[in-house]
C-alpha angles and dihedrals in degrees: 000000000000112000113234118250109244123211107199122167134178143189119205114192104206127182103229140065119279088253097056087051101048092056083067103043102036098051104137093213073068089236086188083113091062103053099022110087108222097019125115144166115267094192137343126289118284112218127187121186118288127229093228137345097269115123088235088063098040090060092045093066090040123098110183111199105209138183121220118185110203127215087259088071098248118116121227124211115206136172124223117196104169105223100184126029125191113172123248096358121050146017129189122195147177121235127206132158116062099349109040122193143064129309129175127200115202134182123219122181118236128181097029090311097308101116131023131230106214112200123192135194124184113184094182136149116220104240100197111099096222092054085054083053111051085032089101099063102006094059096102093052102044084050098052095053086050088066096041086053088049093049087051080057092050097053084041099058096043089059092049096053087038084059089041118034125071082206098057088062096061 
């Protein structure tokens, strides 16, 4: 049975600079777990050796294992391994585990560069074979509770930059 390809894309409308918002998402100690409800760690960081210090490196020879447990009740285990980074822009990776494919995350200023608009775009195929088999008819719902999952980020996020920022507090 061939997995169906899912497109799944996702703004995120953040009030602080992109700057400001990179330093979350790019951490490379991968801090998602502390501000994503419902995100952990699966296993500890993998690290190669990077070509120099530079955090863009770094995270290139980081891949991050996390757990995300959907609405439905099931927990998905994905691994990031970030392929192209452009600070404070943009970041490409690789996905494997349960969901297997591409997604790129990528940061756009709004309101004179004030505030981000974070847009994300997954292109995965579910590797679990019971999620290949419900997708048929289960594909609404599996999609929904990936956007569910994506507006508790969100919410997560803009907590953490309001804790963190001095800009988020104008």
């Amino acid at each position: 049975m061939t997995s169906r390809l899912f497109d799944l894309s996702s703004t995120w409308h953040l009030p602080a600079p992109p700057e400001e918002v990179w330093t979350i998402i790019a951490d490379i100690d991968m801090s998602w777990p502390q501000w994503w409800p419902h995100c952990s760690f699966a296993a500890p960081l993998t690290r190669t050796k990077a070509k120099s210090s530079s955090q863009e490196d770094i995270l290139k020879a980081t891949t991050a294992y996390l757990n995300f447990k959907a609405s439905l009740g099931y927990t998905l285990t994905i691994s990031i391994h970030p392929t192209e980074v452009v600070a404070p822009r943009e970041i490409d990776f690789d996905a494997g585990g349960h969901l297997q494919g591409i997604g790129r995350v990528t940061l756009i200023p709004e309101k004179e560069g004030e505030a981000t608009r974070m847009d994300i775009e997954w292109r995965v195929r579910p590797t679990q074979h019971w999620m290949n088999f419900l997708t048929p008819i289960a594909a609404p719902a599996f999609t929904a509770a990936h956007a569910l999952m994506m507006r508790q980020g969100e919410k997560g996020l803009i907590e953490a930059l309001a804790k963190q920022t001095p800009t988020s507090a104008k």
